[in-house]
C-alpha positions in Angstrom: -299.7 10.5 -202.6 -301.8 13.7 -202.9 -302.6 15.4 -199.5 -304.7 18.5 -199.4 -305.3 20.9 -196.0 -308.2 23.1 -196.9 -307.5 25.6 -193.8 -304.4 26.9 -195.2 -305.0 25.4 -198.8 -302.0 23.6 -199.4 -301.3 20.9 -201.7 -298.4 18.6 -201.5 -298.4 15.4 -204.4 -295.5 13.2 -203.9 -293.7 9.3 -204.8 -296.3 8.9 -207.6 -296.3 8.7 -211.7 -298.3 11.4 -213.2 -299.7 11.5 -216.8 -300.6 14.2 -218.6 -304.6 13.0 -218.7 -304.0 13.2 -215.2 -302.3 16.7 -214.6 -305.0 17.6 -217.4 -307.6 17.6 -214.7 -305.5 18.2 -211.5 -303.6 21.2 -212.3 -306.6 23.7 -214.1 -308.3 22.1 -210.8 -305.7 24.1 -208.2 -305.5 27.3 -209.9 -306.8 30.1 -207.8 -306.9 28.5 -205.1 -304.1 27.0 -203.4 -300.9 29.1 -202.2 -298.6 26.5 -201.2 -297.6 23.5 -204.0 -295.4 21.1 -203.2 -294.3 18.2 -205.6 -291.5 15.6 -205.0 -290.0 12.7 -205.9 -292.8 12.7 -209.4 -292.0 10.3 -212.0 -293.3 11.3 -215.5 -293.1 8.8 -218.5 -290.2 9.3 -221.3 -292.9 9.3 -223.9 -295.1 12.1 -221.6 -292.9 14.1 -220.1 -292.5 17.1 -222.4 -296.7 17.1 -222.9 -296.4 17.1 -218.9 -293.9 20.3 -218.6 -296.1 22.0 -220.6 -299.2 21.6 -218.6 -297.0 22.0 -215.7 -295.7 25.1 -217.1 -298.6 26.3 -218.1 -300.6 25.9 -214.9 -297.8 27.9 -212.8 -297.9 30.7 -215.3 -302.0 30.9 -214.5 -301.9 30.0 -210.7 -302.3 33.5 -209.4 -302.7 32.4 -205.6 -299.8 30.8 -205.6 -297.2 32.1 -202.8 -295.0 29.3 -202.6 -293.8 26.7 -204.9 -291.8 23.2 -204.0 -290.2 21.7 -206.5 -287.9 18.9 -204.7 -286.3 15.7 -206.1 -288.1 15.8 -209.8 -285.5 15.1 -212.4 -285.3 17.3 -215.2 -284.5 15.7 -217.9 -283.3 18.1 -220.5 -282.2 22.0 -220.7 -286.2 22.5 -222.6 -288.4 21.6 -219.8 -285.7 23.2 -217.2 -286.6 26.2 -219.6 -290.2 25.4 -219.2 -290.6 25.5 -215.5 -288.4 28.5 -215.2 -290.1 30.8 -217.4 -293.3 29.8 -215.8 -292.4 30.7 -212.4 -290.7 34.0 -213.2 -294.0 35.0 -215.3 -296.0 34.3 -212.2 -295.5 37.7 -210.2 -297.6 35.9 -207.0 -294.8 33.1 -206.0 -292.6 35.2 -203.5 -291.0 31.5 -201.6 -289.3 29.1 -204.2 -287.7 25.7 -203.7 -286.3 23.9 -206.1 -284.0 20.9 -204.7 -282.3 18.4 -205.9 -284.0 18.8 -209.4 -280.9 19.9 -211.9 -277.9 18.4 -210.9 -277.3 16.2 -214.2 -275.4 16.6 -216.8 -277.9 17.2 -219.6 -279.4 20.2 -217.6 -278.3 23.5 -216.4 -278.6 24.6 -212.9 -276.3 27.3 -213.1 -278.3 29.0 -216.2 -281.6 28.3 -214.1 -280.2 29.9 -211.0 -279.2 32.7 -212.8 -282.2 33.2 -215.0 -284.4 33.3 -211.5 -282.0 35.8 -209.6 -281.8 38.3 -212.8 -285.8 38.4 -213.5 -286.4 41.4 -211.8 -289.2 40.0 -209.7 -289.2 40.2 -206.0 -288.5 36.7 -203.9 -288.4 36.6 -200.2 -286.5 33.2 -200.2 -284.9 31.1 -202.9 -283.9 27.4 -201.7 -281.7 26.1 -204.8 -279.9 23.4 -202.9 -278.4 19.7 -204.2 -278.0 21.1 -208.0 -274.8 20.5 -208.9 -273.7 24.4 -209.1 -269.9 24.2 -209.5 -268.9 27.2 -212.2 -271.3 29.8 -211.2 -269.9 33.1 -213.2 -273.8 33.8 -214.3 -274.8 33.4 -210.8 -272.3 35.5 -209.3 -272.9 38.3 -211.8 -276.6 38.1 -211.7 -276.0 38.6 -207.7 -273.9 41.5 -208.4 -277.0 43.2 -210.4 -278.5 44.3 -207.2 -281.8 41.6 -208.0 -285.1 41.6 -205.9 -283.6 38.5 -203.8 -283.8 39.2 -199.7 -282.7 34.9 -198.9 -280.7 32.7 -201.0 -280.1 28.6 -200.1 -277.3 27.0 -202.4 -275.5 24.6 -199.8 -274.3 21.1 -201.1 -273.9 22.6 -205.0 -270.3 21.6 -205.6 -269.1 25.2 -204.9 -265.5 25.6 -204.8 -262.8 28.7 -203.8 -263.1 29.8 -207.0 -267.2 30.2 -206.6 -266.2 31.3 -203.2 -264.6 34.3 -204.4 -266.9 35.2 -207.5 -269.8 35.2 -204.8 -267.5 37.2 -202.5 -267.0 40.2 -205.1 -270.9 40.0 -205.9 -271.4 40.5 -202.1 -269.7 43.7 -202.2 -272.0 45.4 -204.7 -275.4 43.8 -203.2 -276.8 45.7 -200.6 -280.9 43.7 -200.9 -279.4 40.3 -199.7 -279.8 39.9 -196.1 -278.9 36.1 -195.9 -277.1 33.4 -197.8 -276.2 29.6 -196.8 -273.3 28.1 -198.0 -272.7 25.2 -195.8 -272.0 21.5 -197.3 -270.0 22.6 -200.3 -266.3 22.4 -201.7 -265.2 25.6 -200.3 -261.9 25.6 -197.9 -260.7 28.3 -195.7 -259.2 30.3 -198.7 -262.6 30.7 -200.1 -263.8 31.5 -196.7 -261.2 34.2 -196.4 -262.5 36.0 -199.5 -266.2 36.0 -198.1 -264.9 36.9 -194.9 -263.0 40.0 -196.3 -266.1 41.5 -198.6 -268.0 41.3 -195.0 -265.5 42.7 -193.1 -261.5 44.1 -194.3 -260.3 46.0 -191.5 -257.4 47.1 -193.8 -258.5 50.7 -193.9 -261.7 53.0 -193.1 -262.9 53.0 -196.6 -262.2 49.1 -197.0 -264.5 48.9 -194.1 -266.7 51.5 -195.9 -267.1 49.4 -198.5 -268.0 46.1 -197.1 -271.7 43.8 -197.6 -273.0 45.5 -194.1 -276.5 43.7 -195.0 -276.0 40.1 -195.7 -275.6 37.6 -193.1 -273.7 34.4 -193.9 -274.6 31.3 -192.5 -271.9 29.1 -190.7 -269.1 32.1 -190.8 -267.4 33.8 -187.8 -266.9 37.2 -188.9 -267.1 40.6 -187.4 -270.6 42.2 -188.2 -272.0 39.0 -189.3 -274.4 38.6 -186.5 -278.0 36.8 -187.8 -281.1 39.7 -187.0 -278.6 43.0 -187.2 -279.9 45.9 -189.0 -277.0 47.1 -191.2 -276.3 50.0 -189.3 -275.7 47.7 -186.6 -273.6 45.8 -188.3 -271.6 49.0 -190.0 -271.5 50.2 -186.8 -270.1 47.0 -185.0 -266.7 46.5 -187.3 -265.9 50.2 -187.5 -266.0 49.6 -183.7 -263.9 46.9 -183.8 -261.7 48.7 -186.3 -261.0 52.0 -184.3 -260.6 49.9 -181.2 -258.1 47.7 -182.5 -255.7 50.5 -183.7 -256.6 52.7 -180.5 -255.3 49.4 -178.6 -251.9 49.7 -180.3 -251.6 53.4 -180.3 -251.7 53.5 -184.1 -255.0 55.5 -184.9 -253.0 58.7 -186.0 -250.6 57.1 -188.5 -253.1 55.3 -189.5 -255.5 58.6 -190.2 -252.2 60.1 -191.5 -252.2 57.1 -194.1 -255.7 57.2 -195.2 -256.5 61.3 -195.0 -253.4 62.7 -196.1 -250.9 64.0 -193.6 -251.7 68.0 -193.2 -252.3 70.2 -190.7 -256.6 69.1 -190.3 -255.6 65.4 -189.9 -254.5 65.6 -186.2 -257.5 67.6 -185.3 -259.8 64.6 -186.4 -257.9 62.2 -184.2 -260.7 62.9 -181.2 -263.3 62.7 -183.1 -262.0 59.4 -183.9 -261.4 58.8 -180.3 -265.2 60.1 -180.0 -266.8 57.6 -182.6 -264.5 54.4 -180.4 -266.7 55.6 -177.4 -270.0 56.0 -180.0 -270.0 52.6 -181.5 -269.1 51.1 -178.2 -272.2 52.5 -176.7 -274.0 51.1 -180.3 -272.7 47.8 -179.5 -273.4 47.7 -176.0 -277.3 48.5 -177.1 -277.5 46.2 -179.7 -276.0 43.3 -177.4 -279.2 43.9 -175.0 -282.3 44.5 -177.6 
């Protein structure tokens, strides 16, 4: 149940009732010492289990080695000891991997307000894995993505997401330039939600729409221009203004279309080569990027 590998000090304790005379003396135990923690499937008594949280809680909020915390198939039982853990790991400025699966998809629990609480901290996470929690709903979520946060990799697959979560996550997209990847696979979403994601990557509709795309987020399990996993964004920028200039040089339309978008005076026409120019430019870009 309780496996320890000194070399790289890592602890994983799983499929076993804990007490809190137990976690009493294993917890204090770990602190400053191990970097990875991994509990799952832990069953905790109904009479123990808020003295347990708290010793949990409270061990995390000490445990300044810790880099990475598991926290996978542990039911929380109530929206107080979801509070608990939370708190703890956002007051611990060490843990910079965090998985929490399976743990808050009931109906006496928030996930949503969890997820949210954990994105809008302020602290810096490499990678978040919040999958299996029952997310459908995720207006907190989406705005707390929108904020810009500290968060490079988010995980929410198989959360009950929907279009409508779809599209809140799409406009947060568009004002988040820290993201670089996000997983959305196993959820409600159907090709109209899709679309919207699709379009805050990549809306070839004008220059500035292009502009003002996510160039630095990659979504998993989506075919969309520019959405290539290990591009820099400039790569990516670079790739659907490419594929936006070549289109409309294609079908001749590259002047009415500059005409449309930069007013139609006597300077528009002159920047139609240097359009022609930046086709050749990000071709070349591509081209490079295609063989590194």
């Amino acid at each position: 149940a309780i496996q320890v590998t000194t070399s790289d000090i890592e602890i994983a304790i799983e499929n076993i009732e804990l007490n809190p005379s137990a976690l009493g003396i294993l917890f204090p135990s770990m602190e400053g010492k191990a970097s990875d923690f991994w509990m799952g499937s832990i069953l905790f008594s109904a009479e123990n289990v808020a003295e347990c949280y708290e010793i949990i809680a409270a061990s995390i909020r000490n445990h300044h080695t810790l880099r990475w915390l598991a926290w996978v198939d542990n039911r929380i039982s109530s929206d107080k000891q979801a509070e608990l853990l939370i708190e703890s790991i956002i007051d611990n400025r060490s843990i910079n991997t965090l998985t929490l699966n399976n743990c808050f998809n009931q109906s006496y629990n928030n996930g949503c307000k969890a997820l949210a609480s954990l994105i809008s901290s302020g602290r810096h996470v490499n990678c978040l894995d919040f999958r299996e929690n029952g997310l459908a709903g995720i207006d907190d979520v989406a705005a707390a993505l929108a904020t810009n946060p500290q968060l490079e990799t988010l995980w929410i697959s198989d959360n009950d997401l929907n279009d409508r979560d779809a599209e809140l996550i799409a406009e947060a997209l568009k004002r988040n330039t820290i993201l670089q990847e996000l997983t959305l696979d196993d959820n409600s979403i159907t090709s109209t939600g899709f679309q919207k994601l699709r379009t805050a990557i990549y809306d070839p509709s004008s220059l500035n729409a292009v502009e003002s795309c996510n160039h630095t987020c990659y979504v998993d399990h989506m075919d969309v221009e520019g959405n290539d996993y290990g591009m820099t964004p400039r790569q990516r920028r670079n790739q659907k203004l490419y594929k936006l200039l070549s289109t409309r040089h294609l079908d001749g339309s590259n002047a009415r279309h500059l005409n449309g978008e930069l007013g139609e005076d006597k300077y528009t026409i002159k920047l139609v080569p240097k359009v022609l120019h930046c086709i050749k430019l990000y071709s070349s870009d591509k081209a490079t990027d295609s063989s590194s």
